[in-house]
C-alpha positions, 0 to 999 in steps of 0.5 A: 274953183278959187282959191281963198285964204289957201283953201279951194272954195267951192259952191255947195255940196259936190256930187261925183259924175258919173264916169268920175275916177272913184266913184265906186269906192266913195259911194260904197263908204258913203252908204255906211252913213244910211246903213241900219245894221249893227255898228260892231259889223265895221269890225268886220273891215279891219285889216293887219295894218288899220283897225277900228274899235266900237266901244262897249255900251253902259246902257244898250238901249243908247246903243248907235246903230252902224249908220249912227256911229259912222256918220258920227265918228266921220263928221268929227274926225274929218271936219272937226276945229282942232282935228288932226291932219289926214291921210289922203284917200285916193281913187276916192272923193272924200268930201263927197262921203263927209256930205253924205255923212252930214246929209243922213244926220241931218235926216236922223237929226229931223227925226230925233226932233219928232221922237223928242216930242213924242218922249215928252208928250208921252214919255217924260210927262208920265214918268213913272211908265216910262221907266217901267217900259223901258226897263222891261225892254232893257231887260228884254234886250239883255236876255235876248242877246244871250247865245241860248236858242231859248232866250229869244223865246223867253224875251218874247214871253218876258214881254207878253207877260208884262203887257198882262200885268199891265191890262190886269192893273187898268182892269183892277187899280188899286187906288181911284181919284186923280192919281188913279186916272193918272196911273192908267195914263202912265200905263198907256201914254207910253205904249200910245207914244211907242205905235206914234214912234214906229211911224215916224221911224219907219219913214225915216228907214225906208228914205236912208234905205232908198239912198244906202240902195241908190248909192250902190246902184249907182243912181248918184243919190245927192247929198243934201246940206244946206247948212254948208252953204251961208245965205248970210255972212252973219251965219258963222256955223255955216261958214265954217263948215264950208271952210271946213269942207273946203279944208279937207277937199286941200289937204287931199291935193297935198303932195305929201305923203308918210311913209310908217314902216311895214304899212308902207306909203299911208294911202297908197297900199304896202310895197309890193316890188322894188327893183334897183339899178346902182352904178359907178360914174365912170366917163366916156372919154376917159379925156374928159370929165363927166359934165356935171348933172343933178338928180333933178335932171335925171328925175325931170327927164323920167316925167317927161317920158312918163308923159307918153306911157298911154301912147304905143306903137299898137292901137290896143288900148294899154295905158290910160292917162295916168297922173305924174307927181313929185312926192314929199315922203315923211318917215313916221313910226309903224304904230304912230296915231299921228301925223304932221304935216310940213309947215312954213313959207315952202308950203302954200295949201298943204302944197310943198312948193317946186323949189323946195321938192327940187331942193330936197330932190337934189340934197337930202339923200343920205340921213335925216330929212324927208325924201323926193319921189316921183310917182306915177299913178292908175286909178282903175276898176272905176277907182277900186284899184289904185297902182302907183309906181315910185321912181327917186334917184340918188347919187352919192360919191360916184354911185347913181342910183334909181329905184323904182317902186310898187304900190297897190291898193286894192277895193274897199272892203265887201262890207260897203258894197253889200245892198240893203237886204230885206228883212225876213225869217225862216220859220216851219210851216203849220202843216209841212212842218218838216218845211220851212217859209220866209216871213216878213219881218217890219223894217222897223221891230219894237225894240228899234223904235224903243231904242231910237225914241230913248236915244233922241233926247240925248242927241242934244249932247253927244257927249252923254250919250256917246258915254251911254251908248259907246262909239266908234273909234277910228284907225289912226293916221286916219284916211278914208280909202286906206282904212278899209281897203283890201289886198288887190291880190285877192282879185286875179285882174287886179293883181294882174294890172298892178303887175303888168304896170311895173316892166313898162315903166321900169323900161322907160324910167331906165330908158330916159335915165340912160339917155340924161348919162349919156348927154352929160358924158357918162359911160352907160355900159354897165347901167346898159348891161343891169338895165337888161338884166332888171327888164328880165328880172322884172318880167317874173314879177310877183306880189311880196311884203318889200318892206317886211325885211327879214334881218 
């Protein structure tokens, strides 16, 4: 990679290897771009702290389906020209679900094109038909949404009954001549249409229903976007997009997070654990002064005993490598919609330099400002499970402090990793009525077909048919992975990682603050005797809200 203009560049559209940290949960949110269920299941995803919203539609036959208004939603929010900053997704690639997004609206956009021509050929050329049509099915897609056991039934029978009337009307016109043929043709043309539109919908099923179930096999189904990728400089759609995609792949690099209250670090789950150890700087050799030292010192030393957590005496496994990184905590509110990036010559592609972390670090302890921390992170379970553990310290007057931190944020919610399920029913059987058998159902019913050949037209201006058929509106501050992530306590392995993860580090990062003090003078008894007494405590670690504070 490059870097051009402050954004990593990049070449064409990027697909996860296999074996690459987050590769489970940014496929399971890539499938809900292919998916073809109903765009109110999201709802089933919201948590506490992040919930989404689907918005009711004026007219139900422009209705999206889940795929539809995803895609939609994400492409927007994530790639938009005047879009809000964003949180970041860890143990998730996010540019590789933004793709996906683009590559199945590519394929709907391909088949909205062929549903178009057929709405003109047999639709909009035989008007008066066409309305009547789709009245009927709008009717019957009311009543059929009923609660009643019956009005499925009557929907069918609506429908049947129609279909009648309309063979009774070729059999017997009223009126002959020109406007008679054409009356027969208005009757027809749209039902032609409608049997040329299944075709052409089914195709389109079965390929986004190959891709939603490659992705959850784990057969890295590829994202195909060509429009991100200019063959010419003159193509400036294109380039956008690519700079767009390069933006988003930046912002998730940045070294700066936000801290809402209750929710806790946005993107890195709640605190679950905070342990502190707050003493006086007393000399050694009450002859001598302490040797003057920052918290920068302190925080230093800590990174490089992180560096050897993967290593230990045994040859059990234990820690993978994790990744070490000074973090930038903005304070937000807990119901805040947005969040503001720093700004200015201190920060280089959504980076906030060395000097400037250092210099926070060491001076904005007390009062207003963003605070310093340093973080040690473990993307496990192929990247359901991030564990992050905070360490910052302070000292003010003659009180040195550090305190550590636990984050978890656990698996996506169970909603993206569900396979596509064949569509059948249960009805009784003939004879052994008291018995009941599973019937086929087509991939593709008639009221599917109706719906999507009445919304192509449309999808010429997403604004009208977003106001016809509603959208999906999505949590803010918004980040991919935090939005629809689940407790990891649900898990008992998971939550078992996260816990087992705090007493080792915990030890080290006291160890290594021990060892700064006592070069620099410092009488380390009482840090010593807390240290001991927090290693013990931290032993019977459970999960609790460490930010809810009962006051």
């Amino acid at each position: 990679m490059t870097v051009d203009g402050g954004y990593a560049d990049f070449f064409g559209p990027q697909v996860p290897r296999t074996g690459d940290e987050g590769q489970t949960p940014t496929f399971a949110l890539a499938s809900a771009a292919y998916r073809d269920n109903e765009a109110k299941d999201i709802l089933q995803a919201n948590s506490e702290w992040h919930t989404s919203a689907v918005s009711a539609p004026k007219i139900a036959l422009f209705r999206p389906n889940l795929g539809e208004a995803f895609s939609r939603a994400v492409i927007d929010r994530m790639l938009g020209a005047e879009r809000k900053p964003l949180i970041q997704s860890f143990g998730t690639q996010p540019q590789v679900v933004v793709e996906h997004a683009l590559a199945a609206h590519r394929i709907r956009r391909e088949r909205d094109n062929w549903l178009s021509a057929v709405m003109v050929l047999c639709g909009l050329l035989f008007l008066p038909g066409l309305l009547v049509w789709l009245l009927v099915f709008q009717i019957r897609t009311t009543v059929a949404k009923r609660e009643d056991k019956r009005a499925g039934a009557l929907a069918t029978t609506l429908l049947v009954a129609v279909g009648a009337l309309a063979v009774l009307f070729l059999i017997r016109m009223p009126f002959g001549g020109f406007w008679g043929w054409y009356a027969r043709a208005a009757v027809v043309a749209p039902v032609v249409g409608w049997f040329w539109a299944k075709q052409i919908c089914e195709r389109t099923a079965r390929d986004l229903r190959e891709r939603w179930e490659g992705l959850l096999s784990g057969t890295s189904v590829g994202a195909k976007v060509p429009e991100a990728v200019p063959s010419s400089p003159g193509e400036k759609a294109a380039e956008q997009l690519r700079q767009s995609l390069a933006r988003l792949t930046a912002e998730q690099q940045s070294n700066s997070v936000f801290y809402a209250g209750p929710k806790g670090i946005l993107g890195m789950g709640t605190r679950w654990g905070s342990w502190q150890l707050a003493e006086d700087l007393v000399p050694a050799d009450p002859d001598r002064e302490i040797h003057p030292f920052r918290s920068w010192d302190v925080i230093r030393a800590v990174q490089d005993r992180l560096r050897m957590l993967e290593r230990g005496p045994l040859n059990t496994g234990g820690f993978p490598k994790p990744s070490i990184q000074h973090w930038i905590v903005t304070p937000i509110a807990e119901n805040a919609k947005e969040v503001s990036r720093p700004q200015g010559t201190d920060v280089e592609a959504y980076r906030v330099k060395t000097h400037a972390i250092q210099d926070i670090c060491n001076k904005q302890q007390f009062g207003a400002g963003d605070r310093h921390y340093l973080g040690v992170q473990w993307t496990l379970w192929d990247g359901q499970l991030v564990i992050t553990m905070l360490i910052t310290v302070t000292v003010l007057h003659e009180t040195l402090r550090i305190e550590v931190t636990g984050h978890a944020l656990g698996p996506v919610h169970s909603l993206f990793t569900t396979k596509p399920a064949a569509k059948e029913k249960e009805v009784q059987k003939s004879i052994k009525f008291w018995e009941t058998r599973k019937v086929k159902l087509p991939l593709v019913d008639a009221d599917e077909v109706v719906r999507l050949t009445a919304r192509a037209p449309l999808t010429w201006y997403p604004p009208l048919l977003n106001w016809l058929g509603g959208t999906l509106t999505l949590p803010e501050p918004f980040g991919l992975r935090h939005a629809w992530a689940d407790k990891p306590w649900r898990h008992r392995f998971m939550a078992d990682d996260a816990l087992r993860a705090a007493t080792p580090v915990l030890r080290v990062v006291h160890a290594a603050a021990i060892k700064v003090l006592e070069e620099n003078g410092v009488d380390t008894e009482k840090f010593g005797t807390r240290s001991s007494f927090l290693s013990t405590a931290v032993q019977d670690a459970a999960p609790r809200k460490a930010d809810v504070y009962d006051a």
